[in-house]
C-alpha positions in Angstrom: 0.0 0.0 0.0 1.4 3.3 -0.6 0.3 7.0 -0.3 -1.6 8.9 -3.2 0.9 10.8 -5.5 -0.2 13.6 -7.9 -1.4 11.4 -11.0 -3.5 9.5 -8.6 -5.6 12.6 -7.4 -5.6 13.3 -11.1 -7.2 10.3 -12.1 -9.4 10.4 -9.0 -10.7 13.9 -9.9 -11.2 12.3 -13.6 -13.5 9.6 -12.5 -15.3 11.8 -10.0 -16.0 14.6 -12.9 -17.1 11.6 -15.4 -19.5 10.1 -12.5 -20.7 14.0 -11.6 -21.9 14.3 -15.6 -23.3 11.3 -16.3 -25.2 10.3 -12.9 -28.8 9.8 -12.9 -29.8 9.7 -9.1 -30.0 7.7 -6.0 -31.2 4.5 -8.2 -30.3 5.3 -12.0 -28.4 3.4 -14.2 -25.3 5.7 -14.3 -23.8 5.9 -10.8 -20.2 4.9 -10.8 -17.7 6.4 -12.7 -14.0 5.0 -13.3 -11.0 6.3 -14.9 -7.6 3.9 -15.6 -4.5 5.2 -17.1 -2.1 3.9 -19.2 1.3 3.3 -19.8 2.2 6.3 -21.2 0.3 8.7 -19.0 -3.4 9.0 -21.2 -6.4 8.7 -18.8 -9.6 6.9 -20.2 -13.2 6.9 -18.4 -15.9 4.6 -18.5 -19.5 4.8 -16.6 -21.3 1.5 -15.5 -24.5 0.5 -16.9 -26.3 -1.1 -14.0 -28.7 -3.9 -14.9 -30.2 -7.4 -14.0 -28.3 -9.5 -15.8 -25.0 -7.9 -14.2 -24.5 -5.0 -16.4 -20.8 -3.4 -16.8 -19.3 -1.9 -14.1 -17.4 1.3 -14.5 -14.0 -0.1 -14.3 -14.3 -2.6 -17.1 -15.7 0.2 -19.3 -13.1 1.8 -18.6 -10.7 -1.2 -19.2 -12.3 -1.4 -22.7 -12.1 2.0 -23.7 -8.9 2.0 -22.8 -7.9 -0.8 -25.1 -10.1 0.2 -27.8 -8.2 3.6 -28.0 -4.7 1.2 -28.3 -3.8 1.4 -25.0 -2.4 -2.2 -24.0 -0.5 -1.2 -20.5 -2.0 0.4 -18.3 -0.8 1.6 -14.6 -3.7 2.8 -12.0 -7.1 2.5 -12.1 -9.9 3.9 -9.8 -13.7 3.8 -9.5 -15.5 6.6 -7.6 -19.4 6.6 -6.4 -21.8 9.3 -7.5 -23.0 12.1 -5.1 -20.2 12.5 -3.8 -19.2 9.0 -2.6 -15.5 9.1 -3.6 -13.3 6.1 -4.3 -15.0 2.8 -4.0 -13.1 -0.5 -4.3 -13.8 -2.8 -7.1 -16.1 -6.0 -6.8 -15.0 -9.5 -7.0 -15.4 -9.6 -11.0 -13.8 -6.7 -11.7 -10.6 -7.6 -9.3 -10.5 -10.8 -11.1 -11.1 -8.8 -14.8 -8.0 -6.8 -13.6 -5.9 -9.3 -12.3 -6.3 -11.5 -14.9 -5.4 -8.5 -17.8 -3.1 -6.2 -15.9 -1.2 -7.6 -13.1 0.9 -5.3 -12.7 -1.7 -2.7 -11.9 -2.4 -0.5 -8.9 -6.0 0.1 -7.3 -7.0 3.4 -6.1 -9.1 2.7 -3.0 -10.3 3.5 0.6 -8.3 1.9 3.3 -8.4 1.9 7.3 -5.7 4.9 6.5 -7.7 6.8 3.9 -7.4 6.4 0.1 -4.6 4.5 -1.2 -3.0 2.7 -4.1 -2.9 -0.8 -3.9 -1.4 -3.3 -6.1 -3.8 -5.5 -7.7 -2.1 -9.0 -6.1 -2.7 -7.7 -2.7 -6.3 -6.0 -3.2 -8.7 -8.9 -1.6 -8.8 -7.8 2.3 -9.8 -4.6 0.8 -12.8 -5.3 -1.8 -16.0 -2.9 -1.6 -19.2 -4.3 -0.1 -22.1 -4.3 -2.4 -25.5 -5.2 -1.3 -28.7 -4.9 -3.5 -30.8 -2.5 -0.8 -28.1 -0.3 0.0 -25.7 -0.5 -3.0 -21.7 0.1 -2.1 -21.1 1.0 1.3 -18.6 2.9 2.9 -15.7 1.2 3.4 -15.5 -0.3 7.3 -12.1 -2.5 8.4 -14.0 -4.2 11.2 -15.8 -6.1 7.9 -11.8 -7.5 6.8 -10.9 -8.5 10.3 
């Protein structure tokens, strides 16, 4: 784990200004926003599409824009919650999406010392809790005891 530099709070504020566009309320569709960056520097934004049969989550339309605009390396990536919510960490899929595609990448999230980047090998104890009533909750450490 390591402390937030200046390209993270770049790619945080990023996320947070394609989330604050594109929201659509307490229980729209349009509620996370993501941002991942690659290799060499260029950010690239996604927005999930929440629906029954498990729509897309932000961060893997942000994986795919990313590689549909060339990029094939990417560094950081970071998913922030609408109204105001901040940084949330990814579910299980998308740990597994990321893992799977870009081990080498770091995950901006909440911690039990405030946001920080994460590699992607170590992210599990810190994985956002999701439930269908309340959505993504704040992140608590008792839950990762």
């Amino acid at each position: 784990m390591r402390e937030l530099t200046a390209s993270d709070h770049e790619l945080i504020e990023y996320a947070r200004q394609i989330v604050d566009a594109n929201t659509d309320g307490d229980g729209g569709v349009h509620t996370m926003g993501a941002a991942v960056r690659g290799a060499d520097g260029r950010m690239y934004g996604g927005i999930n599409l929440y629906h029954f049969t498990g729509g897309p989550c932000a961060e893997l339309v942000a994986l795919g824009h990313a590689r549909a605009s060339g990029a094939r390396e990417l560094t950081t990536i970071v998913a922030v919650g609408n109204l105001g919510r901040g940084p949330v960490g990814p579910c299980g899929r998308d740990r597994q999406v990321l893992f799977d595609y870009h081990p080498k990448i770091r995950v901006l999230l909440p911690t039990d010392q405030g946001v920080r980047s994460v590699r992607i090998t170590d992210l599990m104890p810190f994985g956002g809790v999701w439930t269908v009533s309340e959505g993504t909750q704040p992140f608590d450490p008792a839950v990762f005891r």
